[in-house]
N, C-alpha and C positions, 0 to 999 in steps of 0.2 A: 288676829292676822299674822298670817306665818311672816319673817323677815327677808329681807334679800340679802344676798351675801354683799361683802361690799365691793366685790368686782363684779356685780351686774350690776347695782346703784351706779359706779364708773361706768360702765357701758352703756349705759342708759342714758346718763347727764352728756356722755359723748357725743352719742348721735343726736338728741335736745342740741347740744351748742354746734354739729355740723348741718343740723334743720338750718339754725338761724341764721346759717350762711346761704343754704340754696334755696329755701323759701322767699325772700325777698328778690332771690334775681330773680323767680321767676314774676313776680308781681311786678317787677317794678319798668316792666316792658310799659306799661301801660302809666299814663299818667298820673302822677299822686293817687296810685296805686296802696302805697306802702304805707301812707301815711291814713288811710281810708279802712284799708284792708288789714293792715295793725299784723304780717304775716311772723314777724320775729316772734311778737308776744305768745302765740300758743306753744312752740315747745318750750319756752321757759316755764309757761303756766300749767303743763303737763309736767313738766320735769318739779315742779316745786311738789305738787299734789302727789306720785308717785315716787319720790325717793325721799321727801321732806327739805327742810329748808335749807340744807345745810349745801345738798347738790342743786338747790333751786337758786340759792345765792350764786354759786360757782358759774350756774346756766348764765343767769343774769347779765353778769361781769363780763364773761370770757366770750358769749354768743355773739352781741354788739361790737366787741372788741376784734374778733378774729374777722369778722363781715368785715367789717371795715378795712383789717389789714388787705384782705384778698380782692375783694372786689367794691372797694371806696364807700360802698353805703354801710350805716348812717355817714352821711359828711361827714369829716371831723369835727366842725363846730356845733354837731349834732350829738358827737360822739358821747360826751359825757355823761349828759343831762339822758339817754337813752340807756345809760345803764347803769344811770341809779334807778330808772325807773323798772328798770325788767330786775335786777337785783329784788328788787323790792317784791316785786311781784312774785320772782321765785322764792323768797322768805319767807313774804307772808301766807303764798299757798300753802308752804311746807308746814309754818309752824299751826296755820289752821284747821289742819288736815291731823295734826298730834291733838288740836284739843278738840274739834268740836267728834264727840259723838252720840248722835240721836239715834244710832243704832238702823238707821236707813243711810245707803250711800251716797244715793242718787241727792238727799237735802245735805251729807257732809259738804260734796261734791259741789253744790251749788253758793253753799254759804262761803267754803273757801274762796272759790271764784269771785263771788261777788266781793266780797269782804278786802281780797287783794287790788280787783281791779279798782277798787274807790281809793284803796288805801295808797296803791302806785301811783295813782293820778293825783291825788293829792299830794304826796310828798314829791314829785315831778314838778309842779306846779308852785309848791312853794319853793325846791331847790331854783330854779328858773326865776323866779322872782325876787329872790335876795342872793342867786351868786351868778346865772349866766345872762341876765336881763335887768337887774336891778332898773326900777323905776319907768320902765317900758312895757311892764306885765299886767296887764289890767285883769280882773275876775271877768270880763266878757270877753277877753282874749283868752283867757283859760279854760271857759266854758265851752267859746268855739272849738278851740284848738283840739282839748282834750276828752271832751266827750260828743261835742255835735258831728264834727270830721269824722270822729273817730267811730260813730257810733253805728256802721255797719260790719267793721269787726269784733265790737262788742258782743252784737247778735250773734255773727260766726264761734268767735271764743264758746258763748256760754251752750251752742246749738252744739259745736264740733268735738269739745275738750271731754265732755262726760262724755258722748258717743265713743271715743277712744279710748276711756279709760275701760266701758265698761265691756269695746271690744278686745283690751288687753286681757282684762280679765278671765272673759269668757275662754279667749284663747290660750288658758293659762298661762301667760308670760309673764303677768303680775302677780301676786296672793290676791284673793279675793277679802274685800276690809273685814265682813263680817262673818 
């Protein structure tokens, strides 16, 4: 795979963390919209799988954080605990995406995915249960919460995120992996 200069990797993670500000206003017209529809997490989890972990952590942190400056969502009391989770998620796409290869994309592409969204959730879930909730966090409140709610942008994530990556590709904006 050819590499990207690192002023496109920056251009890239930019417009990822300016997604994460106008993706959600547009969902969030609509009731528990955001929390259903999960619209923050895809360019984070684009931007961890296309520039690797390192501008997938930056997504993470900075996406959540500048939302909130501009336009209130997440909450603040929301604020935190959503971006250790999207940090996390932009990490671990990146760093999954240096190791796994089977030399087919479309299984790198799926296994990072998956591999992040379990691993965000879980570390989400335990951050929430011993620092922003302690003792009110129950494993059926974590299971609601973060995969039952959750679990039609799930579907969207893993339908939507390979469809772009491999229309980036095509459209050569990206190097193609293999």
């Amino acid at each position: 795979m050819k590499k990207m200069s690192y002023v496109k990797l920056s251009i890239i993670t930019a417009v990822s963390i300016a997604l994460c500000v106008v993706l959600p206003m547009a969902f969030h017209s609509i009731p528990n919209a955001g929390s259903i529809i999960l619209p923050m997490h895809i360019p984070v989890l684009l931007c961890g799988l296309i520039c690797g972990p390192f501008f997938g952590l930056l997504a993470g942190l900075a996406g959540p954080l500048l939302s909130n400056l501009f336009t209130g969502m997440p909450p603040a009391a929301f604020l935190p605990q959503m971006m250790i989770e999207l940090a996390v998620y932009g990490l671990i796409c990146g760093l999954m995406m240096k190791m796994i290869r089977t030399k087919k994309v479309f299984v790198d592409l799926y296994i990072s995915l998956i591999v992040s969204i379990i691993i965000g959730r879980v570390v989400a879930g335990i951050a929430k249960a011993l620092i922003f909730a302690p003792g009110n966090f129950t494993m059926a409140v974590w299971t609601t919460s973060y995969f039952v709610t959750g679990w039609p942008g799930i579907v969207i994530q893993l339908v939507l995120i390979p469809a772009v990556v491999f229309a980036l590709m095509k459209a050569k904006l990206i190097p193609e992996r293999y």
